[in-house]
C-alpha positions as CSV (number, residue, x, y, z in Angstrom):
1,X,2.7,4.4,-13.6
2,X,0.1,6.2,-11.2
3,X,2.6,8.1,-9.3
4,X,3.4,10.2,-12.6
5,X,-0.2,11.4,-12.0
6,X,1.2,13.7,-9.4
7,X,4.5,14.9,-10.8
8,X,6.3,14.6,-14.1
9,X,9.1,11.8,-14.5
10,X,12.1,14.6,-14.1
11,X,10.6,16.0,-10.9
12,X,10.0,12.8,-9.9
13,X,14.1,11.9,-11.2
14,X,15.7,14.8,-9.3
15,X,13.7,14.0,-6.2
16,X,15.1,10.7,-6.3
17,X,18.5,11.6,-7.2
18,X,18.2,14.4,-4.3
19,X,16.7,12.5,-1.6
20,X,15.7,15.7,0.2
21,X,12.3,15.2,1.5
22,X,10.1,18.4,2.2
23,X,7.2,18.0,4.4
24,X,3.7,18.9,2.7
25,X,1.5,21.7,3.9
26,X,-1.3,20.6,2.3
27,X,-2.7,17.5,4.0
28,X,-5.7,17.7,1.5
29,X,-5.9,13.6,0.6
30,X,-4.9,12.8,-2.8
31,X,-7.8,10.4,-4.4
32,X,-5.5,7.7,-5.6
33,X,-6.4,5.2,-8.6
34,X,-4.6,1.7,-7.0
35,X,-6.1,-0.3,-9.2
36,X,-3.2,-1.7,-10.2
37,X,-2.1,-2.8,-7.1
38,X,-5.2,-4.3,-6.2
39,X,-5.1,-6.5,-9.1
40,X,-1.0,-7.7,-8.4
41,X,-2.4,-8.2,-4.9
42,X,-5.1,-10.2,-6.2
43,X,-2.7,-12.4,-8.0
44,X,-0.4,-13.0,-4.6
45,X,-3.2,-13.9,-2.8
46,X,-4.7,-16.1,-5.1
47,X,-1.0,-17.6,-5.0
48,X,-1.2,-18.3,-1.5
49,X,-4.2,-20.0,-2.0
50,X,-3.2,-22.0,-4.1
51,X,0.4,-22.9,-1.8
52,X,-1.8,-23.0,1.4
53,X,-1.5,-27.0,3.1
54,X,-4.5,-28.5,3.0
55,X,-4.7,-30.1,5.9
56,X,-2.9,-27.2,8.2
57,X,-4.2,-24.5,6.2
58,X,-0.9,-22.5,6.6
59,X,2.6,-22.1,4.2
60,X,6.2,-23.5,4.6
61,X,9.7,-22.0,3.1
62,X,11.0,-22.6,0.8
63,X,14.3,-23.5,2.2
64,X,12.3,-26.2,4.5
65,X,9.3,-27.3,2.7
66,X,8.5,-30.5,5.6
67,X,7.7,-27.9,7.7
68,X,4.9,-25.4,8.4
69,X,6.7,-22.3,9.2
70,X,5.1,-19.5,11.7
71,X,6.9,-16.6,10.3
72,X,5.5,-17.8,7.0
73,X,2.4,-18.1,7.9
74,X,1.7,-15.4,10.2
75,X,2.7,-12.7,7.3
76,X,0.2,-14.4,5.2
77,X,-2.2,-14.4,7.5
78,X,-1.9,-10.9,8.1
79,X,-1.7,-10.0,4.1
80,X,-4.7,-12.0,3.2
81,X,-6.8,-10.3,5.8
82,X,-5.7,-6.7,5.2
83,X,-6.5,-7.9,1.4
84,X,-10.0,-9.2,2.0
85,X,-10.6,-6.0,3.9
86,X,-9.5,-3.4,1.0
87,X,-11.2,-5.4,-1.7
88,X,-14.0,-6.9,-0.3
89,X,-13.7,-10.4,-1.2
90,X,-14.8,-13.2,2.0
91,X,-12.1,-16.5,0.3
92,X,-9.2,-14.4,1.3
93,X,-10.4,-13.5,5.6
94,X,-11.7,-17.1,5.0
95,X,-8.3,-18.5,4.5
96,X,-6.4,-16.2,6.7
97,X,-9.2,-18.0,9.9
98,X,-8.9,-21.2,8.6
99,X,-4.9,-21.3,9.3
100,X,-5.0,-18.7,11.9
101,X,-7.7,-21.3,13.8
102,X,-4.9,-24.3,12.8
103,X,-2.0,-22.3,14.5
104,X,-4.3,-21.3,18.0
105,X,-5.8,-25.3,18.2
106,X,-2.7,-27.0,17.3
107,X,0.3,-24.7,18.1
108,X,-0.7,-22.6,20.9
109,X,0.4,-23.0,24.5
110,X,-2.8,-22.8,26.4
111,X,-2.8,-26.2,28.4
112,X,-0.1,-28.3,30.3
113,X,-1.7,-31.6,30.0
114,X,-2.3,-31.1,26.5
115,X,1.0,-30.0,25.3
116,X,2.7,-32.4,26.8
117,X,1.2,-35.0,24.8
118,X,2.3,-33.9,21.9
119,X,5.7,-35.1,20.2
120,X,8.4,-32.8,19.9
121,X,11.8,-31.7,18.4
122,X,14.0,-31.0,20.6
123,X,18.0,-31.2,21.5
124,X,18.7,-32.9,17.8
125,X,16.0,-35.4,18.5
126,X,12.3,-36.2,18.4
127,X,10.3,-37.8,21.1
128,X,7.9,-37.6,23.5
129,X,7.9,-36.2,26.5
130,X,6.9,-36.0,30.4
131,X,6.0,-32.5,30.7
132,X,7.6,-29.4,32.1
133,X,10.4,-29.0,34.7
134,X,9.1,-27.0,37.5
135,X,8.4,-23.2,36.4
136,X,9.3,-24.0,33.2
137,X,5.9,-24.2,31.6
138,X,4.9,-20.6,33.2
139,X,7.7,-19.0,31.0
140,X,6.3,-20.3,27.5
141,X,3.0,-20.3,28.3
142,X,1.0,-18.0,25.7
143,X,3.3,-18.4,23.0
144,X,2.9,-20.0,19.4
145,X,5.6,-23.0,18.2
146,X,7.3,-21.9,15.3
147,X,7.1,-24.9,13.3
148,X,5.3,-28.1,13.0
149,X,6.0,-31.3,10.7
150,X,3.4,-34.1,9.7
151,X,6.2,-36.3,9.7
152,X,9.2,-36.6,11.0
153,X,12.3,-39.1,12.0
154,X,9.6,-41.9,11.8
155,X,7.2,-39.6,13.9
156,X,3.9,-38.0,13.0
157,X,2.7,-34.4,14.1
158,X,5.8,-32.9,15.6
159,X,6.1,-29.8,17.2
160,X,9.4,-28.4,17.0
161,X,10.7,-26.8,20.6
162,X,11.6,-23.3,19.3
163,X,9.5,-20.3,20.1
164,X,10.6,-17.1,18.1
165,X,9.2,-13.6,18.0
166,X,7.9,-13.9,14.4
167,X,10.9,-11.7,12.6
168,X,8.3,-8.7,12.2
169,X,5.4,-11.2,11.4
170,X,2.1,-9.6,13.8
171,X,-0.2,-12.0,15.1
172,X,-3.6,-11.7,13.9
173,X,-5.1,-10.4,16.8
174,X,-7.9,-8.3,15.3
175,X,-9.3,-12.3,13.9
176,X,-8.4,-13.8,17.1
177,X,-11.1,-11.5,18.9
178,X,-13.5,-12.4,16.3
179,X,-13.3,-16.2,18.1
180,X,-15.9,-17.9,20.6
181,X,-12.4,-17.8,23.1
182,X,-10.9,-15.1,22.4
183,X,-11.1,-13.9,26.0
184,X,-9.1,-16.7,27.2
185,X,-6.6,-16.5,24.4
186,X,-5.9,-12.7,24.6
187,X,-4.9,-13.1,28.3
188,X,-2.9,-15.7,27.8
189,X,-1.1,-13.9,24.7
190,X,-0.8,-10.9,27.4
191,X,0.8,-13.2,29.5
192,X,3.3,-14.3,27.5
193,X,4.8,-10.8,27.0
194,X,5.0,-9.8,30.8
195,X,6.5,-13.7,32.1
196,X,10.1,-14.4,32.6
197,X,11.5,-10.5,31.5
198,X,14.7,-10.9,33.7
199,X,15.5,-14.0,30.5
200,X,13.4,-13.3,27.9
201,X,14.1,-9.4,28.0
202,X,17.0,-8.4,29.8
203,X,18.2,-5.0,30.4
204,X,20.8,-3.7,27.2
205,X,24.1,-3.5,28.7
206,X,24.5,-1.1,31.3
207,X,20.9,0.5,30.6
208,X,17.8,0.4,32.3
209,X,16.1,-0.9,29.3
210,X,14.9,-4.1,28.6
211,X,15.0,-5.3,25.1
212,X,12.9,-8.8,23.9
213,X,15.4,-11.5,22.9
214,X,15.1,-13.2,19.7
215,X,13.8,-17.2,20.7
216,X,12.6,-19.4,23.6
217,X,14.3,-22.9,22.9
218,X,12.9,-25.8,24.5
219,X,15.7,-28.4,25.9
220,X,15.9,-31.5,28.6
221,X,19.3,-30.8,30.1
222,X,18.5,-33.2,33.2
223,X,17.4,-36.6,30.3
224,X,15.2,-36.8,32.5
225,X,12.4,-35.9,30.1
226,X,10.7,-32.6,31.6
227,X,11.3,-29.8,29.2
228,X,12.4,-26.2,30.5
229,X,13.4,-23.1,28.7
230,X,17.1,-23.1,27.6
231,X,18.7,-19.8,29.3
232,X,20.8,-18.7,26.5
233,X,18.0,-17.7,24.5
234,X,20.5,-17.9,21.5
235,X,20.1,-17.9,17.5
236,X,22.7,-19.2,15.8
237,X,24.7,-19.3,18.4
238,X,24.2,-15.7,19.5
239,X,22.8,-13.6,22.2
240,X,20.9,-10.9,20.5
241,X,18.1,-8.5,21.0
242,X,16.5,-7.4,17.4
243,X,15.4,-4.1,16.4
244,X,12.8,-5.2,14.0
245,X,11.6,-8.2,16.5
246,X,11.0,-5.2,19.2
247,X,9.2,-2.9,16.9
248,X,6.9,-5.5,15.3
249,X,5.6,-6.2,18.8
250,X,4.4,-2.8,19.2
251,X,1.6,-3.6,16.4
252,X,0.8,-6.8,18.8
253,X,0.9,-4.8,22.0
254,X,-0.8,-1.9,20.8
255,X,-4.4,-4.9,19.6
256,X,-4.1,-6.4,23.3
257,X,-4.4,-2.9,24.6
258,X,-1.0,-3.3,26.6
259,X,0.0,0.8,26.2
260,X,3.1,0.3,28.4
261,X,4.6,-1.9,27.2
262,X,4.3,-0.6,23.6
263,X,6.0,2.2,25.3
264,X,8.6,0.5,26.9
265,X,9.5,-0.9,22.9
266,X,9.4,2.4,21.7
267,X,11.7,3.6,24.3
268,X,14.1,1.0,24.2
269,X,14.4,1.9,20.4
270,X,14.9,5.2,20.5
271,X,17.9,4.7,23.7
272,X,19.4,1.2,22.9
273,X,19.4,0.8,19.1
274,X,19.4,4.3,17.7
275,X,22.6,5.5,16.1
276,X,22.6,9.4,16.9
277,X,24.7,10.0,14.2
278,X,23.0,8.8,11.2
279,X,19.5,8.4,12.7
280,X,18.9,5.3,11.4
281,X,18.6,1.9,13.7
282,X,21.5,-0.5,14.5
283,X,20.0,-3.9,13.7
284,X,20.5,-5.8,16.5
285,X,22.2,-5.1,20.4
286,X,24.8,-8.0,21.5
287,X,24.1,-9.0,25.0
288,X,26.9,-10.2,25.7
289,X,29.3,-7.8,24.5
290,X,26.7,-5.5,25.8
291,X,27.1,-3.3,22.3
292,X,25.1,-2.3,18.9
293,X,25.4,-4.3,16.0
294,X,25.1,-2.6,12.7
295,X,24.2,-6.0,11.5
296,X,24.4,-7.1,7.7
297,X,24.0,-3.7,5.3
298,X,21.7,-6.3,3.3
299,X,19.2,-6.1,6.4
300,X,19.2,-1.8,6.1
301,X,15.5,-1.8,4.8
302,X,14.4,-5.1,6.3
303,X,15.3,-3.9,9.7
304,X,14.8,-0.1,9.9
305,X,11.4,-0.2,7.9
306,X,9.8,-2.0,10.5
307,X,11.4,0.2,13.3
308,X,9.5,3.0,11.8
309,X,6.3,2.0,11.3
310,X,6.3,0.6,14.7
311,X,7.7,3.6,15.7
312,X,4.5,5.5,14.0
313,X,2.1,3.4,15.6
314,X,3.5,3.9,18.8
315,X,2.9,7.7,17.8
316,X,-0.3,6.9,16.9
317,X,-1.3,5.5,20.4
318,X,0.9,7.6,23.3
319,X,1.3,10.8,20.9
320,X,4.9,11.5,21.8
321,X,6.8,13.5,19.9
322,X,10.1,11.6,19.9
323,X,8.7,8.7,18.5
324,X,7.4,10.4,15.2
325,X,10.8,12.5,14.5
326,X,12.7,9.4,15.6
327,X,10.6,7.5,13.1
328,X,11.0,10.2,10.3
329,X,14.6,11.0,10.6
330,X,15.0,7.0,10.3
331,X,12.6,6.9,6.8
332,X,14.1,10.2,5.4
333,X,17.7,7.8,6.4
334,X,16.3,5.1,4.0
335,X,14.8,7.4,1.6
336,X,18.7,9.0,1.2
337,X,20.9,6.4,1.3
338,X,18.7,3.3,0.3
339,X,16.8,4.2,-2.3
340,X,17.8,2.7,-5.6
341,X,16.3,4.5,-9.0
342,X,15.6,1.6,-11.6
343,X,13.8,3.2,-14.7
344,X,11.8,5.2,-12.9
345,X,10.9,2.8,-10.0
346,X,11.9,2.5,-6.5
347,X,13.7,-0.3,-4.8
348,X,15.7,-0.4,-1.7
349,X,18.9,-1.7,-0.5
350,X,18.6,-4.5,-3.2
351,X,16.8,-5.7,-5.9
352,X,14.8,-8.1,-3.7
353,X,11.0,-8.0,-3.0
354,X,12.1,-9.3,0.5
355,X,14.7,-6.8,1.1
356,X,12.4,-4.1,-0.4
357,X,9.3,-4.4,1.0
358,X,9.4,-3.3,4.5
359,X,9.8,0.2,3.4
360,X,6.4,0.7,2.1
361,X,4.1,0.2,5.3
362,X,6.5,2.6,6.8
363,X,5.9,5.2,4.0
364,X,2.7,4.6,4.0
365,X,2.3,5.2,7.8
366,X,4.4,8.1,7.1
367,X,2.3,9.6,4.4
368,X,-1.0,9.3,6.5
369,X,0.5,10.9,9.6
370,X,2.5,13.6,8.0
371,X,0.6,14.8,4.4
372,X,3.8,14.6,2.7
373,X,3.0,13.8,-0.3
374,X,6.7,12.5,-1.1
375,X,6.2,9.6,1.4
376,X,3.5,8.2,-0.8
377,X,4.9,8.9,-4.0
378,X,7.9,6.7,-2.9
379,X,5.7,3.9,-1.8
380,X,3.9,3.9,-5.2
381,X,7.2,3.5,-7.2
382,X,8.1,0.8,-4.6
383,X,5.1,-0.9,-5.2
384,X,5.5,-0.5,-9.3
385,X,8.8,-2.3,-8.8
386,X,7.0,-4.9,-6.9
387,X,4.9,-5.5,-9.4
388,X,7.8,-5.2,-12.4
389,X,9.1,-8.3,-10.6
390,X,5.7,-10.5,-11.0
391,X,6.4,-12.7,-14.2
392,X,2.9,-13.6,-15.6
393,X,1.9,-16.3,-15.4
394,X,2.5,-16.2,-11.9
395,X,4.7,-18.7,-9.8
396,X,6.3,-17.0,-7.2
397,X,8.8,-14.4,-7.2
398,X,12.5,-15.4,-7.8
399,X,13.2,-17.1,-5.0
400,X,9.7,-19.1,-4.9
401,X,8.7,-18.4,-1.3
402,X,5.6,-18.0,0.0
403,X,7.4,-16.1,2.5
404,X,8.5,-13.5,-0.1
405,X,5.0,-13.4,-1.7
406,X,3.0,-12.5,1.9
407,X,5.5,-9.8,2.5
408,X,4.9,-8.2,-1.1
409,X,1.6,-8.4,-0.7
410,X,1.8,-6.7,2.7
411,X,3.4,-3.7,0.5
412,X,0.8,-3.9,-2.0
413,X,-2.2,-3.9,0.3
414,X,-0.6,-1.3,2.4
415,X,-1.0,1.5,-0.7
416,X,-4.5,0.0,-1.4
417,X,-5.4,1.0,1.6
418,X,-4.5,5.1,1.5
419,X,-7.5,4.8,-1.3
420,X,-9.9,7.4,-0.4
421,X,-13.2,6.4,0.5
């Protein structure tokens, strides 16, 4: 494995078995061979490919395979650009456009009139619709639908009335500013983020932070057919503001060039979520019992790996301090109580790509910002036990998702890309 090209297997053991990590002096980059990787994250993306919709252009789950899924799609999106970037190869950036353009003509909500031809999913039922109740519209406007069926209930092209915050999926903004539109489309993504705060992201309890909520459902309380945002913002039945949902936004708010409100993320992190005790991040805050919720232990990794890399890139952009030791204190967390040994690789929580992954754009953030070395040798065995879980030939991982294949390839790509140049 590469990483035993920078310490033996027993240092490389006890480290593990310590979990004490030492920041490096010596920032000197290390010239990494990822070879490896960037062949397993060759074979992912040629997997999407080969899953993509042809007509959409984008990927379902594989718990719902009628529908194209947003989450889905956005995290392949993302991980098929970053991968056309690092390797140079045009079918991969091609793909990621063609669904991205897909999701911004078909999904988007950019125009009244237009939406409200479409057919939707709503309240247990599909039909059409009249339009908006009044001031409804203004509170949705600029957001993506998060799924779509070609059929449905005897209907074609239905839009299902649900608008989530992606579950740590980013939106392709860097492509979206490569379009003929994309002035008219960043403002109206901009828009989205600053409407309806007192609903969409109400203050935590007793705080004066505002924390984003989960989902926008779409319902027609009055039958009279005009749509309007349902006020519970509930999933699954619950009122709940998500760590990971806040910190992926950063990466979004940071490409539309919205600095305070990346700060006003970063802040409601570090005062709502953070346990002070451990220094790791409570998964989600109950709004209605106006407390943390340490959430489900399987989520550890899936939810406090994002909070630090968007911790780190909120670093990167308003340089203070508290966000980067916040960050750090939350990896070294993971590193220490997370961190499984399994012959000599790296997996954490569980033995699940989809549990696992998360941890490794956070190292590698880590490892760029910091020097230490130990960062980046834990990303590499988390990558090798990526890749130990790719049976050749290649059909998916375990749980055959395309889901679980963009997010290992967002691990994958994000070592390739600490390759010196």
């Amino acid at each position: 494995m590469n990483y035993l090209k920078l310490i033996s297997s027993s240092i490389f053991i006890s480290l593990l078995i310590s979990s004490q990590v030492v920041i490096c002096q010596n920032k000197k980059p290390i010239l990494l061979d990822t070879s490896q990787y960037e062949k397993a994250a060759r074979t992912l993306g040629n997997y999407l490919l080969e899953v993509q919709d042809i007509k959409t252009k984008s990927w379902s789950t594989v718990w719902n395979p009628n529908a194209i899924d947003a989450i889905t799609s956005f995290y392949a999106i993302g991980s098929l650009n970053r991968l056309s970037n690092v390797i140079n190869e045009k079918k991969y950036k091609e793909a990621a456009e063609q669904s991205l353009h897909w999701w911004i003509d078909n999904m988007f909500l950019d125009n009244k009139e237009k939406c409200g031809k479409w057919i939707w999913s709503f309240d247990n039922k599909v039909d059409s619709i009249k339009g908006w109740e009044k001031g409804e519209w203004e509170k949705c406007e600029g957001a993506l639908i998060s799924q779509y069926y070609p059929e449905k209930d005897g209907f074609k092209e239905v839009h299902v009335g649900s608008i989530n915050a992606r579950d740590g999926a980013t939106l392709g903004i860097d492509l979206i500013k490569k379009f003929s539109n994309n002035e008219k489309i960043l403002l109206l993504l901009k828009k989205w983020f600053v409407s309806d705060l007192e609903n969409k992201s109400p203050k935590s309890g007793n705080s004066k932070y505002r924390g984003f909520m989960t989902v926008q459902s779409l319902t027609d309380s009055n039958h009279d057919g005009y749509l309007e945002i349902s006020p519970a913002y509930s999933l699954w039945g619950g009122r709940h503001q998500a760590s990971l949902v806040n910190a992926q936004m950063i990466l979004d708010l940071r490409e539309l060039g919205m600095k305070t409100q990346v700060e006003e993320r970063a802040e409601w992190l570090i005062h709502v979520v953070k346990n002070t005790i451990t220094g790791n991040f409570y998964e989600t805050f109950d709004v209605d019992k106006k407390l943390p919720s340490v959430g489900y232990k399987s989520n550890f990794t899936f939810g406090n790996g994002q909070v630090v890399e968007g911790l780190l890139v909120a670093y990167e952009l308003c340089r203070k301090k508290i966000y980067l030791t916040s960050a750090l204190e939350a990896l070294d967390w993971l590193i220490k109580n997370q961190a499984y040994i399994d012959n000599k690789l790296v997996y954490f929580t569980e033995d699940k790509v989809y549990r696992t992954f998360t941890a490794v754009p956070a190292l590698c953030k880590a490892y760029k910002l910091t020097g230490n070395k130990n960062y980046l040798i834990y990303a590499m065995a988390t990558c090798d036990w990526i890749i130990s879980q790719m049976k050749l030939p290649f059909n998916g991982f375990e749980d055959k998702n395309a889901w679980t294949v963009a997010e290992g390839l967002e691990a994958l790509v994000s070592v390739c890309e600490l390759k010196s140049k």
